[in-house]
Structure formats: C-alpha cells, structure tokens
C-alpha positions in Angstrom: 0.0 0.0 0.0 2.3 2.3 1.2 4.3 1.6 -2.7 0.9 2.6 -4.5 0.7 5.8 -2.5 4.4 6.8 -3.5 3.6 5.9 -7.3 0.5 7.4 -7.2 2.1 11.0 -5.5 5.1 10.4 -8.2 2.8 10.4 -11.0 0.3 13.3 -9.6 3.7 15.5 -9.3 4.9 14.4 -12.5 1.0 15.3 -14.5 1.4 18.6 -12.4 5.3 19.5 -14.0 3.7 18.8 -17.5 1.0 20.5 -17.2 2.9 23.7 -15.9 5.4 23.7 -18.5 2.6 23.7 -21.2 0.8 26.4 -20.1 3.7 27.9 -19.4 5.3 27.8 -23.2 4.4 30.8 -24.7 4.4 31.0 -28.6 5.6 33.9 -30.3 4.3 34.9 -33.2 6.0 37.3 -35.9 5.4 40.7 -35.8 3.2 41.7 -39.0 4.5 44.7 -41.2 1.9 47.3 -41.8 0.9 48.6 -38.6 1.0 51.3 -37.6 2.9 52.0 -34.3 -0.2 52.8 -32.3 -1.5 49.1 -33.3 2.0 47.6 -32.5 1.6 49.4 -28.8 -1.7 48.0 -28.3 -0.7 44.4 -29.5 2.4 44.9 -26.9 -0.2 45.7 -24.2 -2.4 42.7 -25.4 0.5 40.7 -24.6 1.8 42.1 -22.0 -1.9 41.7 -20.3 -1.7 37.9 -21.3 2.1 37.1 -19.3 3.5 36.9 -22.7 6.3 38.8 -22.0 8.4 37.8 -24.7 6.3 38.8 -27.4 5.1 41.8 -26.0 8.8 43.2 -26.1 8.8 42.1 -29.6 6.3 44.4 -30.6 7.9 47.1 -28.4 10.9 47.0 -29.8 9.5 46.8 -33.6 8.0 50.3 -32.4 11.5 51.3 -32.0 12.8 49.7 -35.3 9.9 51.3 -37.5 9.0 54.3 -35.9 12.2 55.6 -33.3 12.6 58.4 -36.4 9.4 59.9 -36.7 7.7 60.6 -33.4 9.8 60.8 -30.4 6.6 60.1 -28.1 6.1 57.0 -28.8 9.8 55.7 -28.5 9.8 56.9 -25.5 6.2 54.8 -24.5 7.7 51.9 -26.3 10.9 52.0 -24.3 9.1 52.6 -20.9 7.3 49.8 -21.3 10.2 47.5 -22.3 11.6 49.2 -19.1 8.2 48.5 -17.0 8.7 44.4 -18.4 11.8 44.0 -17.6 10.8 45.6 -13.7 8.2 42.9 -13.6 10.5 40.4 -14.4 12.9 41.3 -11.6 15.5 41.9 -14.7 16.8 45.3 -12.9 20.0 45.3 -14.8 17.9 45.5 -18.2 15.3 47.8 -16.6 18.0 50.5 -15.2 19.8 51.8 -18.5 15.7 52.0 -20.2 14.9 54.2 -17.9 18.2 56.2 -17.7 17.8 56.5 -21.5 14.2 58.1 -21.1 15.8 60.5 -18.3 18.5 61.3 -20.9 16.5 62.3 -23.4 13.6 64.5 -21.2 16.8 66.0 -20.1 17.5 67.2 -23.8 14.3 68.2 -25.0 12.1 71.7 -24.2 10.0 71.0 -21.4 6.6 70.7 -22.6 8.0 69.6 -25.8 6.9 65.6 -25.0 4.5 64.7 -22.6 6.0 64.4 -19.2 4.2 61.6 -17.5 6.7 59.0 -18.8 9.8 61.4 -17.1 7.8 61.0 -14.2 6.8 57.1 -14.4 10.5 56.3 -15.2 12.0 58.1 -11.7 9.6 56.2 -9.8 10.7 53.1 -11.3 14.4 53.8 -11.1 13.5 54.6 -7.3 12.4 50.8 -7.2 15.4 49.2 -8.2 17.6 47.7 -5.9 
C-alpha cells in the first residue's frame, strides 16, 4: 500500500510538472508589417496583459525599429514599457539603462515639448530598483 501511495504522488507531481510547462510555453508569433505604431503598442499591451512577455517586447521593440525616427513620443512609450517588463521580471540590470535613456532624453528636450508623465513614471521606477 504504502508503494501505491508513493507511485501514485510520483505520478500526480509528474502530471502537475507537464502541465505547468505547457501552459507555461508561450508561442511567439512574428510581428506583421503594416501597422501602424499605435496598433503595434496595443498588440504589446495585449500581450503584456496575457504574461507573454516575450512577445510583448517584440512588438515594443518593432516600435523602435519602424518608428524611433518619426515621433519621439512613442519611443519613448515603447521604451518605458520595455523598461516597465523587464521591472516585472525582476531583470533590474535591463530595466535601469531604459529608464536612464528616457531620463537622458527629457533632459534634452524643451519642457513641454513631449509629454512628461513618462519622465515622471521612469523616476519612480528607477526609485524601485535595488
């Protein structure tokens, strides 16, 4: 008896190991041309709501491949939220120099130039990091 109990707790630990690393194997998916840099945002937040980290950065970072020449705003919401992933994933080494770069650049522009709330955002996240 006492065999069948250790068999049957191997193979309930086991069923639950598989079934974690299913759900937790996230597909990414290429990042379509065409869109516009507002619809890549939104399919970054999609993904970012979902725990698909991974391919949430990828369609932050194909804002910053398309667009990072033509509107300064939204690099600088594409890189916050790279920064704002990498803070949820503990990665504070990858979070830091995102959120210096955003502090660089407010630091270059007119005030009032760009929106400030991401100035703002990315001090209180530096604050955070250990």
């Amino acid at each position: 008896m006492k065999n069948s109990i250790i068999k049957i707790t191997l193979f309930f630990s086991l069923l639950l190991t598989v079934s974690f690393a299913l759900t937790s194997c996230q597909t990414l998916e290429p990042v379509p041309e065409g869109l516009t840099a507002k619809q890549l945002i939104q399919k970054g937040q999609d993904s970012y709501n979902t725990g698909n980290y991974p391919q949430s950065l990828r369609y932050y970072n194909a804002v910053l491949e398309r667009f990072s020449d033509e509107d300064l705003p939204l690099y600088i919401e594409a890189k916050y939220e790279i920064g704002h992933i990498y803070m949820k994933q503990k990665q504070y080494s990858y979070a830091k120099p995102v959120f210096e770069e955003i502090l660089d650049i407010y630091s270059k522009v007119i005030p009032g130039e760009i929106p400030a709330a991401y100035k703002k955002l990315s001090e209180i996240e530096l604050e955070k990091i250990p």
